[in-house]
KEKE-3310 file (N, C-alpha, C; in steps of 0.2 Angstrom, whole numbers, plus 5000, padded with zeros to 4 digits):
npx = (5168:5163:5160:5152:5140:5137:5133:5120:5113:5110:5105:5094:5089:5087:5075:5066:5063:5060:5049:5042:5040:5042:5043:5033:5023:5009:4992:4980:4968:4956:4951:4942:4940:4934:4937:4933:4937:4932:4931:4934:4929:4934:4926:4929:4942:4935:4928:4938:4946:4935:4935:4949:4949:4937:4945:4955:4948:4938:4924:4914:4915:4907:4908:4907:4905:4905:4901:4904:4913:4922:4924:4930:4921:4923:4916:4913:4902:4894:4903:4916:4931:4940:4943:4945:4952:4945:4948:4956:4954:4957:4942:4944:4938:4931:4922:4921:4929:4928:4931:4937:4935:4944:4933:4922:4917:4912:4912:4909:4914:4908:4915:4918:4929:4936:4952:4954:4944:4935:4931:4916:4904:4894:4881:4887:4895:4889:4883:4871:4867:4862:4869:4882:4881:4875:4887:4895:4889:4890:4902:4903:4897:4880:4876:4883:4880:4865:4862:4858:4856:4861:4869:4881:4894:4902:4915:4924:4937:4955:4966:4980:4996:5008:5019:5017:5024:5038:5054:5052:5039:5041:5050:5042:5032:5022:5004:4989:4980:4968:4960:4947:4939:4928:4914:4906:4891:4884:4882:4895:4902:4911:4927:4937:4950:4950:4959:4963:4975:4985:4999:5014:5026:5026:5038:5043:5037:5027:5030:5034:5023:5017:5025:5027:5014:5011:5017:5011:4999:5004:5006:4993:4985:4989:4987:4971:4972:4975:4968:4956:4959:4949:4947:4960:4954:4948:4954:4964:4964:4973:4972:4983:4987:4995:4996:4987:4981:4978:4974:4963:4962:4958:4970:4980:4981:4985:4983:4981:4976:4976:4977:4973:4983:4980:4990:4994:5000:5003:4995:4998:4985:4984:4978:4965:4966:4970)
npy = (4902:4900:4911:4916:4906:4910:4926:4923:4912:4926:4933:4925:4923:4937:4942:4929:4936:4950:4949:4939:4939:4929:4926:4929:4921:4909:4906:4896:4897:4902:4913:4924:4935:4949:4963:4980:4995:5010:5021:5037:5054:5070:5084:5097:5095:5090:5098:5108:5100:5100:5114:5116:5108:5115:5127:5122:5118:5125:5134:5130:5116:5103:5093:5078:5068:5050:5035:5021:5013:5024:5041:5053:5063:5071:5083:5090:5098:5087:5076:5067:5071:5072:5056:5052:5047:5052:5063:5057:5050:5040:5032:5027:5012:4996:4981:4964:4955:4937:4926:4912:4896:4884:4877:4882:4897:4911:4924:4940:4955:4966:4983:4998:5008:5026:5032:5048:5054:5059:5044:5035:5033:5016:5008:4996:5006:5015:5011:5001:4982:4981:4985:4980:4966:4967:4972:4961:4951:4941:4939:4931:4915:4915:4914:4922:4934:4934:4941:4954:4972:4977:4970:4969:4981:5000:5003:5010:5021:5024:5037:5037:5045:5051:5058:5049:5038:5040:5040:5028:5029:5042:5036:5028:5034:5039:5042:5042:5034:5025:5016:5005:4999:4985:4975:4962:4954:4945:4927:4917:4929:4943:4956:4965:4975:4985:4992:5004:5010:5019:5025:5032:5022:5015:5009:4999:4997:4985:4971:4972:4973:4963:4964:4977:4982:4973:4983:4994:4988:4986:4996:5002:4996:4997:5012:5010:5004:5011:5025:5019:5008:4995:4976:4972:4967:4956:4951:4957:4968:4973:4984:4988:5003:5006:5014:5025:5034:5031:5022:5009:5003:4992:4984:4989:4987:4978:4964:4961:4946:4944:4935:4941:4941:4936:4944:4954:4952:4947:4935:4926:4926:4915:4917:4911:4897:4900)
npz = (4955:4969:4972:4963:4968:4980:4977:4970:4979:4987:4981:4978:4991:4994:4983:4988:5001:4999:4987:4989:5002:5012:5023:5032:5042:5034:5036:5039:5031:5021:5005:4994:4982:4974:4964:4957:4949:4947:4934:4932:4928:4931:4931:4928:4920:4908:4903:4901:4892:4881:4878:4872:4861:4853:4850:4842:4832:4829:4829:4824:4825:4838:4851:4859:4875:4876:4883:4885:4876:4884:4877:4867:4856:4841:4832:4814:4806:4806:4803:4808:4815:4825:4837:4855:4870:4886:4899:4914:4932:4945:4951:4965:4972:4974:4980:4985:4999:5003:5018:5026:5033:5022:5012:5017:5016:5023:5029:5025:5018:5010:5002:4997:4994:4991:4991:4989:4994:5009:5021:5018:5032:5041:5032:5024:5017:5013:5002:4992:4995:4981:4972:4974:4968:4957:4951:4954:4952:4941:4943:4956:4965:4967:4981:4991:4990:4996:5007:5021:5019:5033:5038:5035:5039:5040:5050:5057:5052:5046:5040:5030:5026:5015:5024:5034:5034:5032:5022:5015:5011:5002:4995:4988:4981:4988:4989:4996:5008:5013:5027:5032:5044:5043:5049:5047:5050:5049:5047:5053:5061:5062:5060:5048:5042:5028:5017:5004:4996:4988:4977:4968:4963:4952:4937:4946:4957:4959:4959:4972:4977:4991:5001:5001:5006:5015:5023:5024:5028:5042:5048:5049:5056:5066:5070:5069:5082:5091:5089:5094:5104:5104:5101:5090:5071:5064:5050:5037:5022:5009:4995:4983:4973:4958:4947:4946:4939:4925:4909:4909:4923:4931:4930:4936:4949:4963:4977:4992:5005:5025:5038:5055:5068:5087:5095:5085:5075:5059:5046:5031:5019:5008:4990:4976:4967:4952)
capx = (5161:5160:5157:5144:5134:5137:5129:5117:5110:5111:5098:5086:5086:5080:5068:5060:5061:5058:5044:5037:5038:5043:5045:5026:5018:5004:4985:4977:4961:4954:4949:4942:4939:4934:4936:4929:4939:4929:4934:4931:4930:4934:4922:4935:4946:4933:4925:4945:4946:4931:4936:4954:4946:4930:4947:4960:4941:4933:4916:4905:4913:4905:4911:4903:4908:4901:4904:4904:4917:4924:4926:4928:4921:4924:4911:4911:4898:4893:4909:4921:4939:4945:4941:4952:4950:4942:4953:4951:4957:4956:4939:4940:4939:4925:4923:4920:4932:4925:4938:4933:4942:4942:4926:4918:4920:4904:4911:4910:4915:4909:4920:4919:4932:4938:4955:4956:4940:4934:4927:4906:4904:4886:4880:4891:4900:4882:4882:4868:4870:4860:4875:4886:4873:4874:4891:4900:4884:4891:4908:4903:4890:4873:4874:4889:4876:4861:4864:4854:4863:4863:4874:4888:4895:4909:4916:4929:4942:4962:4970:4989:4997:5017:5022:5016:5027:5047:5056:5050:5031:5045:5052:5034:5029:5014:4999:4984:4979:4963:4959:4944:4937:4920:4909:4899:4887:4878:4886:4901:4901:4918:4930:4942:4953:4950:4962:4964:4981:4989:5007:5015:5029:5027:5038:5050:5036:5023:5035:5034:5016:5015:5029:5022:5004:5011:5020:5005:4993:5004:5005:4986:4983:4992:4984:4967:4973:4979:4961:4950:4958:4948:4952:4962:4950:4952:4957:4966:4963:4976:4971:4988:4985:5000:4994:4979:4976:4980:4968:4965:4962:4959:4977:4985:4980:4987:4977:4984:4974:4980:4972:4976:4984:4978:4997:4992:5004:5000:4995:4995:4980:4983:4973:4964:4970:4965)
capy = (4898:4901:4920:4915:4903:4916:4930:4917:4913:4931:4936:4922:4926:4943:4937:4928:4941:4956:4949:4934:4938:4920:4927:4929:4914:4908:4905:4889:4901:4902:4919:4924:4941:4952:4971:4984:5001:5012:5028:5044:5059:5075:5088:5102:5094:5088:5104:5112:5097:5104:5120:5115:5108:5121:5131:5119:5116:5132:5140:5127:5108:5099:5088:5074:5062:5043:5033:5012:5014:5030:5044:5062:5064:5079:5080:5095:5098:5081:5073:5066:5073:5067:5053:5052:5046:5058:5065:5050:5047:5034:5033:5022:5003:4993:4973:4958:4949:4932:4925:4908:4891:4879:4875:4883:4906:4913:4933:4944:4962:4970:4987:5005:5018:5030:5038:5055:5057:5056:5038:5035:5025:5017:5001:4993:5011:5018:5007:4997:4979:4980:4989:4973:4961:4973:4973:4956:4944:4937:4934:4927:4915:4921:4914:4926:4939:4932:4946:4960:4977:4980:4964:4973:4990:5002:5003:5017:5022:5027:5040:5037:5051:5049:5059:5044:5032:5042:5038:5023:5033:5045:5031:5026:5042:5037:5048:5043:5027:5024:5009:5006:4993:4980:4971:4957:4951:4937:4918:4917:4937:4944:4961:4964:4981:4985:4998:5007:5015:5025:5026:5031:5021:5012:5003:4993:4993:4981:4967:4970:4974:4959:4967:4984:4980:4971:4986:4997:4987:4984:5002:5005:4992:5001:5018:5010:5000:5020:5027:5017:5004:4988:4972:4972:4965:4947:4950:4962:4967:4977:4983:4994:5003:5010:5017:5027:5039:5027:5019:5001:5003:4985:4980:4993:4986:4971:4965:4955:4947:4944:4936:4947:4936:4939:4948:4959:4951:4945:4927:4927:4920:4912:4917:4904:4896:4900)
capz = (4956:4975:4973:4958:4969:4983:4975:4969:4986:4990:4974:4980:4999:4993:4981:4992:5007:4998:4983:4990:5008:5014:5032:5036:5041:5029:5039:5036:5031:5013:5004:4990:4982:4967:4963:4954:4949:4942:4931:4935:4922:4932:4926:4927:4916:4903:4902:4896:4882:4877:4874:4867:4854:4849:4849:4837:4826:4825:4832:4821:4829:4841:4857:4864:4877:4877:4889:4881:4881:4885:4872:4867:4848:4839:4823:4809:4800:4807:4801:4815:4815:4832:4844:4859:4878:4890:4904:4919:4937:4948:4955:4970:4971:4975:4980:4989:5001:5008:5020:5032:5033:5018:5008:5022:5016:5026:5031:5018:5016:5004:5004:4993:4995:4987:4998:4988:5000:5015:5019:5023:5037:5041:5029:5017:5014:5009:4996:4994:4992:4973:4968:4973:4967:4949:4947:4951:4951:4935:4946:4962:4967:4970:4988:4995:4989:5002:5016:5021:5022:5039:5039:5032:5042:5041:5057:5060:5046:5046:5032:5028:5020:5016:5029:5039:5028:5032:5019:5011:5007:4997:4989:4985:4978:4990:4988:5001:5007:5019:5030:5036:5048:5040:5051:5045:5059:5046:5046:5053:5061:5059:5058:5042:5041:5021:5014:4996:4993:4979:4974:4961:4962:4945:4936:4948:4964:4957:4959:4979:4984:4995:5003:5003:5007:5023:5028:5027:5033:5051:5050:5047:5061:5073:5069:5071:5091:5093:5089:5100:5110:5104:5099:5083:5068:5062:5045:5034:5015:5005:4988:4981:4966:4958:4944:4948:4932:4917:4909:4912:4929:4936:4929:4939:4958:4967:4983:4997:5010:5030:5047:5060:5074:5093:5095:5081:5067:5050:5043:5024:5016:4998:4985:4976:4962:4944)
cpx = (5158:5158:5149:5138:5135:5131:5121:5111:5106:5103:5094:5086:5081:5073:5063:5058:5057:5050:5039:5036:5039:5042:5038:5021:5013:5000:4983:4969:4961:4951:4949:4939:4940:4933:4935:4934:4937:4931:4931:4931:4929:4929:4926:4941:4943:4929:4932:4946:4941:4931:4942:4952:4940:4938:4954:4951:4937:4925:4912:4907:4910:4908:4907:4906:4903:4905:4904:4906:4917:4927:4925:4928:4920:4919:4915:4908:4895:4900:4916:4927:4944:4940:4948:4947:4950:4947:4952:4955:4954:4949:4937:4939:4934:4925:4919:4927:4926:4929:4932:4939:4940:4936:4920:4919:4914:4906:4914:4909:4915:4912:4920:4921:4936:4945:4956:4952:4938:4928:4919:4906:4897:4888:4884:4894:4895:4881:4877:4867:4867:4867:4880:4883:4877:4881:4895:4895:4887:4901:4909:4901:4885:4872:4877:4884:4868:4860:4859:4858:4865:4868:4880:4890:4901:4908:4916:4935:4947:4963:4976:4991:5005:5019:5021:5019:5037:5047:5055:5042:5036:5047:5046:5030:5020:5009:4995:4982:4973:4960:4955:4942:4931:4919:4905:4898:4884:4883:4893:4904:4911:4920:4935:4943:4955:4953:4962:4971:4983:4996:5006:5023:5031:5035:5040:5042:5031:5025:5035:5027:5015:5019:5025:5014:5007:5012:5016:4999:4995:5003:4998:4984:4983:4991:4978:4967:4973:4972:4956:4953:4955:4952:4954:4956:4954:4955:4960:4964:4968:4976:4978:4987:4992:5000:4986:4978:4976:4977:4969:4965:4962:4964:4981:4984:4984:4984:4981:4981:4978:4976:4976:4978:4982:4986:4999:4998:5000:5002:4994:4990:4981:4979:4972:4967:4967:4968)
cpy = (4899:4907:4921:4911:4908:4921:4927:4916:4920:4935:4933:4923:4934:4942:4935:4932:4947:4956:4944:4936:4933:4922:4927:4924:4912:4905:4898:4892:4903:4907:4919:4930:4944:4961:4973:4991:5005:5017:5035:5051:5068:5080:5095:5102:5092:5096:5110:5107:5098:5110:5120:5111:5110:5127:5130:5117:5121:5131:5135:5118:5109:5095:5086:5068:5058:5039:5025:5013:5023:5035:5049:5062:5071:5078:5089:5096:5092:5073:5073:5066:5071:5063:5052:5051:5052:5056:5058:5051:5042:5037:5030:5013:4999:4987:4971:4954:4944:4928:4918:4902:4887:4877:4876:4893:4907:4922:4935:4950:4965:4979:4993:5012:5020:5035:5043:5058:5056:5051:5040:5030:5025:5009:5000:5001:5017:5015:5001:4990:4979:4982:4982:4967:4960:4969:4966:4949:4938:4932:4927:4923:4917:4921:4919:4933:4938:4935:4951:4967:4982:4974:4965:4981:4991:5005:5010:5016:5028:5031:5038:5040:5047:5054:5054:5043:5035:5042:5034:5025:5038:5041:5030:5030:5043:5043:5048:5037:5028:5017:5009:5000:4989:4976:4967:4954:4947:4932:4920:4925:4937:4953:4960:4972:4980:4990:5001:5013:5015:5027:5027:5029:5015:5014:5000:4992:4986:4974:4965:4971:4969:4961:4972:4982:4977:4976:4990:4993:4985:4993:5003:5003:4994:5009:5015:5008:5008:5023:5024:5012:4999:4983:4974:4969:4957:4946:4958:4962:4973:4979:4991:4995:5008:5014:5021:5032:5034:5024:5010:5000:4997:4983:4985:4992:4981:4971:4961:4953:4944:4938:4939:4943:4940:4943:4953:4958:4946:4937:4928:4922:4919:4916:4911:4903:4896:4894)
cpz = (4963:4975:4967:4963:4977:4982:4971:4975:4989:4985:4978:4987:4998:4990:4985:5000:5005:4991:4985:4998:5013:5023:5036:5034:5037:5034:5035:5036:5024:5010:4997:4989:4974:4968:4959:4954:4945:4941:4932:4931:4928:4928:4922:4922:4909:4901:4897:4893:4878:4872:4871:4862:4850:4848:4842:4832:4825:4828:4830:4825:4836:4844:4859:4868:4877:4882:4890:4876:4880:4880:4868:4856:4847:4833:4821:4808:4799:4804:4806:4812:4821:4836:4849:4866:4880:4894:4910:4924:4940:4953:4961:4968:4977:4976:4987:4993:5006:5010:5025:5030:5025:5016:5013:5022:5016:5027:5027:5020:5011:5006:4997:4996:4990:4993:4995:4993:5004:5016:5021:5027:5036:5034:5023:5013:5012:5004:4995:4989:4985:4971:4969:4968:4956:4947:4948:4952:4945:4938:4950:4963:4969:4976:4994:4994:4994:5009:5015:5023:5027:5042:5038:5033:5042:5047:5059:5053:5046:5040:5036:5024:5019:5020:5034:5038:5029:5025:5012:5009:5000:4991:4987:4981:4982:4991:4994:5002:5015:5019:5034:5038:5044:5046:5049:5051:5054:5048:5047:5055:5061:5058:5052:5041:5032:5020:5007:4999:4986:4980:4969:4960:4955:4941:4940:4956:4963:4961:4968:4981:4988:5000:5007:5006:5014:5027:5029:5029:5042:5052:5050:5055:5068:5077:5071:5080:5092:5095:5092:5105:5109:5102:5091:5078:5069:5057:5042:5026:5013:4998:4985:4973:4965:4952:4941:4942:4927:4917:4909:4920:4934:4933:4931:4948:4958:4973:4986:5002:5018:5035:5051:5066:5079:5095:5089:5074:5064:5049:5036:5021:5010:4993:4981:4970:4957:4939)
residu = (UNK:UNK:UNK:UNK:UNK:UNK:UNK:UNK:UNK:UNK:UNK:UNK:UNK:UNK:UNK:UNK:UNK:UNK:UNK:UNK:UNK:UNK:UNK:UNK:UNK:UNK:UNK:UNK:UNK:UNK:UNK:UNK:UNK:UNK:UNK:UNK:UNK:UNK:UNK:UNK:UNK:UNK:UNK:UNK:UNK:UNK:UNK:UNK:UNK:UNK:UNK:UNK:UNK:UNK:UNK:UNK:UNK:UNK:UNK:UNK:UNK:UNK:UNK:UNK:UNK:UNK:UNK:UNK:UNK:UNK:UNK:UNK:UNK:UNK:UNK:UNK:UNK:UNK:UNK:UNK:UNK:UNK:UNK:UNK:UNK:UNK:UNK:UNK:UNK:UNK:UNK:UNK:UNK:UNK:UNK:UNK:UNK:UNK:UNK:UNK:UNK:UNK:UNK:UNK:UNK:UNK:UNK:UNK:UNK:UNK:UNK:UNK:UNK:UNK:UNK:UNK:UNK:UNK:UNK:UNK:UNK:UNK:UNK:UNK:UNK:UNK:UNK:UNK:UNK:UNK:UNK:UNK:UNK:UNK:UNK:UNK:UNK:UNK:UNK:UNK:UNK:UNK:UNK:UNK:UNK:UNK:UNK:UNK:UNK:UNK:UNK:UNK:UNK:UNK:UNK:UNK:UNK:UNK:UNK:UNK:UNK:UNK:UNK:UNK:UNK:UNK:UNK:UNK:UNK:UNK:UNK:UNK:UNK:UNK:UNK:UNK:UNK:UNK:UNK:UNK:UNK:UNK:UNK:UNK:UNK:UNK:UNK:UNK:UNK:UNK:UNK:UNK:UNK:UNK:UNK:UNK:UNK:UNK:UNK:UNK:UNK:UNK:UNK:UNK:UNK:UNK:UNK:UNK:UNK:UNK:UNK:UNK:UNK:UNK:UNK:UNK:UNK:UNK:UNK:UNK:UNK:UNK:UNK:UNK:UNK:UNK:UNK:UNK:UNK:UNK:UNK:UNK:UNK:UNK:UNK:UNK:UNK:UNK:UNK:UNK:UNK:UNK:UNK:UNK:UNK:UNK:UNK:UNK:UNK:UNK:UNK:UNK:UNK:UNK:UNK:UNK:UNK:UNK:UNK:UNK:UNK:UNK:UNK:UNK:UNK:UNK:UNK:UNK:UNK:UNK:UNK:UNK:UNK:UNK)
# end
């Protein structure tokens, strides 16, 4: 019995160190946040399903892709013989964080990268805010959307490759992950280091992204101090995506947010509660 409640003990220390995190303080600061990953259909690769199937159907079918939803139709002789999902990777991940104290969330980052490429600095990522407005109006309140978009600028922006990462990027199967700075100068002005990473450690890492996600965002933190020398941001955002081609792509992220303490460690902020 002492070696069961032993081992016992032993499970839940980790548990809470390695999936919950128990070890880094929690902020008395309130955030709230929605994402957007949207699909990407490679042309290079729909253009060879195209031809692997005029070559499994013969000289007279037809392929068309549709795109509500997503969908490669094969006709005959106007008579459909195959439908099947188009080729797709991950296009990148889009959103809102609004981070402030309790019944009081005024800086807003809106935020679109893509780390396969190289980031856009300049207003809200190039992005104009219509395109926020567009896509998560139906989530948000309308009043987190009352900025104008020179209210919203990317700063300066870190890559992370896994050669950064030793070891535990190996374990991670980690692909590419960029971390850029936001600036909102409306209500409440404010900085927030927003990242997007790519693993492919699916299935066992899911389980740690709060974990993960702290470890890459000290490391990101420490690559941007490196790069210029200002002060740290004030908050941090971590959006881990660990299954970046599969479809279903907003059920393959987890998002963590931070405040950035004046000694450059992490407060965790809650998310709210559904």
């Amino acid at each position: 019995m002492i070696v069961g409640s032993a081992l016992a003990g032993a499970a839940a220390a980790a548990y809470g160190e390695l999936v919950l995190d128990i070890s880094v303080p929690r902020a008395s600061l309130a955030q709230i946040h929605v994402i957007n990953v949207p699909v990407a259909i490679p042309t290079a690769d729909l253009y060879r399903a195209f031809e692997a199937r005029k070559k499994k159907y013969g000289p007279d079918s037809e392929t068309v892709l549709t795109t509500e939803p997503p969908r490669l139709i094969t006709t005959v002789s106007g008579k459909v013989v195959e439908q099947a999902w188009p080729p797709t990777e991950f296009g990148g991940a889009a959103g809102l964080f609004v981070v402030g104290r309790p019944g009081r969330l005024e800086s807003t980052f809106p935020f679109n990268i893509n780390p396969r490429y190289a980031p856009a600095l300049g207003i809200a990522g190039r992005q104009p805010l219509e395109y926020f407005r567009r896509q998560f109006g139906s989530e948000f309140p309308s009043s987190y959307f009352y900025f104008d978009d020179r209210q919203a600028v990317v700063d300066r922006c870190v890559v992370l490759s896994a050669a950064d990462l030793g070891w535990l990027g190996r374990l991670l199967r980690f692909r590419t992950g960029t971390f850029c700075v936001e600036l909102w100068k409306g209500a409440s002005p404010g900085s927030m280091l927003v990242g997007v990473a790519l693993a492919k450690g699916d299935p066992w890492m899911r389980p740690f992204s709060r974990r993960v996600c702290r470890w890459l965002t000290t490391v990101a933190l420490a690559r941007v101090a490196g790069s210029d020398g200002q002060a740290p941001p004030d908050y941090a955002g971590c959006v881990l995506v660990d299954r970046p081609d599969r479809r279903g792509a907003a059920q393959t992220l987890d998002s963590h947010v931070y405040e950035v303490r004046g000694d450059g460690g992490l407060a965790y902020i809650l998310p709210p509660r559904r």
